[in-house]
N, C-alpha and C positions, 0 to 999 in steps of 0.2 A: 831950889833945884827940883824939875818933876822927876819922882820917881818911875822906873820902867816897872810894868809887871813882868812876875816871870815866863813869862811864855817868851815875850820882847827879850829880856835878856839873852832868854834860850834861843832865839832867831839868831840874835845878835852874832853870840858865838858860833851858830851855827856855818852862820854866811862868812865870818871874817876872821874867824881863828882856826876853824876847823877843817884841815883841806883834806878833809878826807868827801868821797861820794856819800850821801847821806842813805842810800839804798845798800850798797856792796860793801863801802866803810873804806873801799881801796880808794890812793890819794886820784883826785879829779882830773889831772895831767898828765894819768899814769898814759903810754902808747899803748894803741889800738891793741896791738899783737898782746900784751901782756894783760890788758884787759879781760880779753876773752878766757885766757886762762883762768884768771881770779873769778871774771863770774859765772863760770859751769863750777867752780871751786864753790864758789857762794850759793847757788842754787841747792845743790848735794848738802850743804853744810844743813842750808834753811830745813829743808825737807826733813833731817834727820834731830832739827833744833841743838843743831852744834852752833856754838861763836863762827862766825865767818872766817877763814885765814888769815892770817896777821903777818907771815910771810915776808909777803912782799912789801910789807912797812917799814922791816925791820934792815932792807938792801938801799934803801934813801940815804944819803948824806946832810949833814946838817946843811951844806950850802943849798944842797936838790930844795931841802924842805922851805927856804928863804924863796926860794925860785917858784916855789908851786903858792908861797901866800901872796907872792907877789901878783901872780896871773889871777888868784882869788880877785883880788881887788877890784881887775879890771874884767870880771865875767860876772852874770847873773844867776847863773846858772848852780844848784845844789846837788845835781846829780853829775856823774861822770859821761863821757860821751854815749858809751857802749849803755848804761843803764837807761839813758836819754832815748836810745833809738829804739830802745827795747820795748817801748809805751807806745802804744797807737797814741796821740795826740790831734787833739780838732775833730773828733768825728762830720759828719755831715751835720748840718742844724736841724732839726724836725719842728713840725708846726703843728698847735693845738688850736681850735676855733675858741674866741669867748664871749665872741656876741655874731650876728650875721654882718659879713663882709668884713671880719675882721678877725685875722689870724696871728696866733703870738710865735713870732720864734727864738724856739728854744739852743742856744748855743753850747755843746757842752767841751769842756777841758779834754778831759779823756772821757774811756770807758772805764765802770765800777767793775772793776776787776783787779786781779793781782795784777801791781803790791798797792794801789790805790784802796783796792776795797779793806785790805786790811790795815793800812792808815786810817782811812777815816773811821773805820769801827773804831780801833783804838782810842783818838782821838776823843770820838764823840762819847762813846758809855765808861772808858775806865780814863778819861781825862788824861790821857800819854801823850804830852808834850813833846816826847822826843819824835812823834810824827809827823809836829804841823811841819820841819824844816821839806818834807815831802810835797807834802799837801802847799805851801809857797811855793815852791818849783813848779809845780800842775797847774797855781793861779796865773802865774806869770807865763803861761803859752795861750794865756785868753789876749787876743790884741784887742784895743781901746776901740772900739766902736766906729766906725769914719764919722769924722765931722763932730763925735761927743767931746768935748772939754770941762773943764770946773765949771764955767761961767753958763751954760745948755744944759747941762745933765746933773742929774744926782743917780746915786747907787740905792737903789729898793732893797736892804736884804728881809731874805723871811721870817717875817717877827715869831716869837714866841710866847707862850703863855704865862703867867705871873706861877702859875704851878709848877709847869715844866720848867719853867726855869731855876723854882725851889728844890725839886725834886732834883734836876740837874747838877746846881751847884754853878753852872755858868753856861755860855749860851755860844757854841761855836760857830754856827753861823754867823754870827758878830762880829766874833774875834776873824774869821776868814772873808766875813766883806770888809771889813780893817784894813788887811793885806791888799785887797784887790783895789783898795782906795787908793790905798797909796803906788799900788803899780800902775794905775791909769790916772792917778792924780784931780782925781773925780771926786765929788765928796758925798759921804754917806749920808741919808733924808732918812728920817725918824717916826715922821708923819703917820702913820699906819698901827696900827693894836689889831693884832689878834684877841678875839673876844669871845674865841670856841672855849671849850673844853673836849673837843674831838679825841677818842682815840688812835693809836698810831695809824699811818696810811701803809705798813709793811706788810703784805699779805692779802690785801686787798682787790676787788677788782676796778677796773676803772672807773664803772659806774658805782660801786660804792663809794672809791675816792671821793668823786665828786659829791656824792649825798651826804660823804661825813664832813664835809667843804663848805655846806648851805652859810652863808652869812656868819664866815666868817673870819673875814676882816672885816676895818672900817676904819675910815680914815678920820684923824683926830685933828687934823688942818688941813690945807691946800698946799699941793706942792709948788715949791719955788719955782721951777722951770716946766718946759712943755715936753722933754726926752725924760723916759723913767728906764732905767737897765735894774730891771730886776735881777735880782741872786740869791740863789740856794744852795747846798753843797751838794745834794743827790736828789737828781730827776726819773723817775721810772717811765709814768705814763704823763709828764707835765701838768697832773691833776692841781697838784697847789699851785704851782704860777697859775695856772690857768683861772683859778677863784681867786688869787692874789691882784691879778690883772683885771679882773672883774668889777674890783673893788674900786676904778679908777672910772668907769664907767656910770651913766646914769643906769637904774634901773627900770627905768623904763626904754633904755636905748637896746638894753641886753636882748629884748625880744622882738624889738623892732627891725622889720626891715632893711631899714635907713640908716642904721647904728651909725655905719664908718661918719655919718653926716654929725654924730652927736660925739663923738671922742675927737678930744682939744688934745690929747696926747700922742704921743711916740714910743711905744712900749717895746720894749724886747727884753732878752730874759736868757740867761744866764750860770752857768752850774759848775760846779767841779769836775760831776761825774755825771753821763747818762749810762741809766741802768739795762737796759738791753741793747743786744745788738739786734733786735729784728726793728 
């Protein structure tokens, strides 16, 4: 029997035993009206790093609570309505150039900001699991590409380095194109090695991005199919898709003219979160 990791298990429970909102913590079926109460309650609590209200947990009936795992089952959905609508969702797509006449677009989930931005920190540097059930909810507003399927596509995520990922302890961009595999039922391509040792892209400017980006990736086979949907969890300035995308390219095409004449692929590109609003 395969075993689950924990994270998996923690999804598990998250999505189908746990019917509370994974944001406010109040149950996911609560009504509109009482919603709003809990989460001006929830916000005040946050601010001040009080537990959220428990309150209105405690006024459920055991049959209310059969009723609300029941509605679990048949919804996708990890957060409550009111904390749903509370999230810009889908920004507009932006485009970065990565050779002439060919532009990459960048799709993002949300914007990195609150409560996003502090899921994924969590997530990424102190390994707080109890965030990814957030950061699932944020994948699953990405819709499946028109016309991409398992049999056309694979999913590009952004590889990382044999260090950083020492250093790390494990590689969440992995573990969250996992999730996005399986909510567009696409399968993840491996193909690719990061072969820098760059340092972080935070704080940077765009054109440094890119010079700390010089060669590198590099592709370790040929991909299966001619559509590639890259994914990363946070996009700033598209600087690493953009060198990620690069890599799929000849290099001699990258400065050519003619390029779009020389790329056999389909690219587009992908993210959790884009990090500006301008």
């Amino acid at each position: 029997m395969r075993r689950l990791a924990p994270y998996q298990t923690g999804l598990w429970l998250a999505e189908y035993m746990d019917m509370r909102c994974q944001l406010c913590r109040i149950y996911r079926s609560t009504p509109q009206s009482q919603l709003l109460h809990h989460q001006t309650q929830f916000r005040l609590d946050n601010i001040t790093n009080v537990p959220p209200t428990r309150t209105a947990l405690k006024q459920h009936s055991f049959l209310t609570d059969i009723i609300h795992q029941a509605n679990s089952y048949l919804s996708s959905g990890l957060l409550c309505d009111h904390c749903h609508n509370d999230i810009t969702w889908l920004p507009r797509p932006f485009e970065v150039d990565i050779a002439p006449s060919i532009s990459l677009s960048i799709q993002a989930s949300t914007y990195y900001e609150y409560p996003i931005r502090q899921a994924i920190r969590a997530f990424k540097h102190q390994e707080d699991m109890t965030k990814l059930p957030l950061l699932l909810h944020a994948i699953r507003q990405l819709p499946r590409p028109h016309g991409c399927h398992r049999n056309n596509s694979v999913i590009v995520a952004m590889p990382t380095t044999v260090q950083r990922l020492a250093k790390r302890g494990f590689d969440p961009v992995s573990i969250l194109s996992a999730q996005l595999s399986k909510h567009w039922q696409i399968p993840v391509w491996q193909g690719i090695e990061r072969i820098d040792d760059t340092v972080s892209q935070q704080g940077l400017s765009r054109a440094e991005r890119l010079s700390n980006l010089d060669n590198a990736f590099a592709l370790i086979e040929k991909p299966p199919t001619k559509r590639l949907l890259l994914f990363d969890d946070v996009s700033t300035t598209g600087a690493s898709l953009q060198a990620l995308a690069r890599a799929f390219i000849p290099p001699a095409a990258v400065k050519s003219a003619t390029a779009s004449s020389h790329s056999s692929y389909q690219i587009s590109a992908y993210v959790l979160a884009h990090g500006s609003k301008s």
